[in-house]
C-alpha positions as a printed NumPy array, in Angstrom:
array([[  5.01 ,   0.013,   8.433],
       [  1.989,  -0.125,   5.945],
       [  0.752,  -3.117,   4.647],
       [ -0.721,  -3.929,   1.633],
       [ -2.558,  -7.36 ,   1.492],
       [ -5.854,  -8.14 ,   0.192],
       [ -6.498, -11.479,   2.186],
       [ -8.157, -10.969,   5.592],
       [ -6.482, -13.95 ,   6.853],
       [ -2.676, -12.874,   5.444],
       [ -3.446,  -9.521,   6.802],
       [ -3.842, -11.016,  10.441],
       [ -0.692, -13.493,  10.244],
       [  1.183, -11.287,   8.667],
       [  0.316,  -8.329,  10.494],
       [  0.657, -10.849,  13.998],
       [  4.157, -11.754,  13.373],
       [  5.319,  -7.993,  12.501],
       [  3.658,  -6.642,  15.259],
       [  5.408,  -9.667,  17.869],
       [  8.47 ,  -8.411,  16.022],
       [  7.562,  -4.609,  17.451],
       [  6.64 ,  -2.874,  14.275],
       [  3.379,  -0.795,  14.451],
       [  1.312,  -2.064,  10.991],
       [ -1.081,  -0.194,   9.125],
       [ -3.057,  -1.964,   6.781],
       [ -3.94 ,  -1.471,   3.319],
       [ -6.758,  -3.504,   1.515],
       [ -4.391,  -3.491,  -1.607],
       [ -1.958,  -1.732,  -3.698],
       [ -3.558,   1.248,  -4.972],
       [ -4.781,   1.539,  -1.34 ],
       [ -1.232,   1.921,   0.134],
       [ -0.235,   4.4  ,  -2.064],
       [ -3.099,   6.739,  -1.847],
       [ -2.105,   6.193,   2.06 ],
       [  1.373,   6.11 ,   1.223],
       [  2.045,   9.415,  -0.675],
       [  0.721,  12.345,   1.023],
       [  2.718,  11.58 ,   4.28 ],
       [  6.089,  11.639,   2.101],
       [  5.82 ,  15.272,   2.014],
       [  6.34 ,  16.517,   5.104],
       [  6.114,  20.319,   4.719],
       [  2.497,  19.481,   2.565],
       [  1.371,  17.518,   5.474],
       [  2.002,  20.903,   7.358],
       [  0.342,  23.145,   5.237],
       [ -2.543,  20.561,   5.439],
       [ -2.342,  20.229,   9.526],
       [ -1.415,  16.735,   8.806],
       [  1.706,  15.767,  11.458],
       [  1.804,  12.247,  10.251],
       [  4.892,  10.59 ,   9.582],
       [  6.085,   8.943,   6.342],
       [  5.785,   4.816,   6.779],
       [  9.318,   3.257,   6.751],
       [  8.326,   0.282,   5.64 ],
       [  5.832,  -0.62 ,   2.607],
       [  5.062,  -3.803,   2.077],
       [  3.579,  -4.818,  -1.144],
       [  2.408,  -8.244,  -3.14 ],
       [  4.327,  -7.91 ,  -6.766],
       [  1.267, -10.229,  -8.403],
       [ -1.685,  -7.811,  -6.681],
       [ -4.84 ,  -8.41 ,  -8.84 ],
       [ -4.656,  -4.849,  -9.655],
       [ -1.772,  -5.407, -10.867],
       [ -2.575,  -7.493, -13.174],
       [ -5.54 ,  -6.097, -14.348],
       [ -3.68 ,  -3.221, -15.084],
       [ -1.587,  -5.003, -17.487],
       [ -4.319,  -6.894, -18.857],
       [ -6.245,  -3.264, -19.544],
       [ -2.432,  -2.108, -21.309],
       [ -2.22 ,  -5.571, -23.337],
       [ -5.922,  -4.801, -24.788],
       [ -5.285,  -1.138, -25.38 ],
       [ -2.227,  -2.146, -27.537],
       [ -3.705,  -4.54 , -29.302],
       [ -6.811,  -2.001, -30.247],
       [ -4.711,   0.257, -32.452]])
């Protein structure tokens, strides 16, 4: 399971109560983060051409509201409004 969370304290709780639950957790400082982790082990015959053996998370779990996110959007809103 990866985890994206960009609060040191949610990252421990949440991380705590998924890993008392059994799942092995991964962490991700935020979104952008767990995608550059996420999508090179979705490929599994590139992660063998690379040597890579690692599996593909089953799990991601991901804040909608991320501050990237959002400044994303905010970076979109300007753009439009520029032409």
């Amino acid at each position: 399971m990866l985890l994206a969370e960009d609060s040191p304290d949610s990252q421990r709780l949440i991380s705590l109560v998924l890993k008392q639950a059994g799942a092995e957790v991964t962490l991700a400082e935020n979104g952008l983060i767990a995608l550059e982790m996420a999508i090179p082990t979705i490929d599994r015959r590139a992660n063998r051409r690379c040597g890579d053996d690692s599996e593909p998370f089953d799990v991601i779990l991901m804040d909608m509201n991320s501050p990237l996110r959002r400044i994303a959007r905010e970076m979109t809103r300007h753009d439009s409004h520029r032409s």
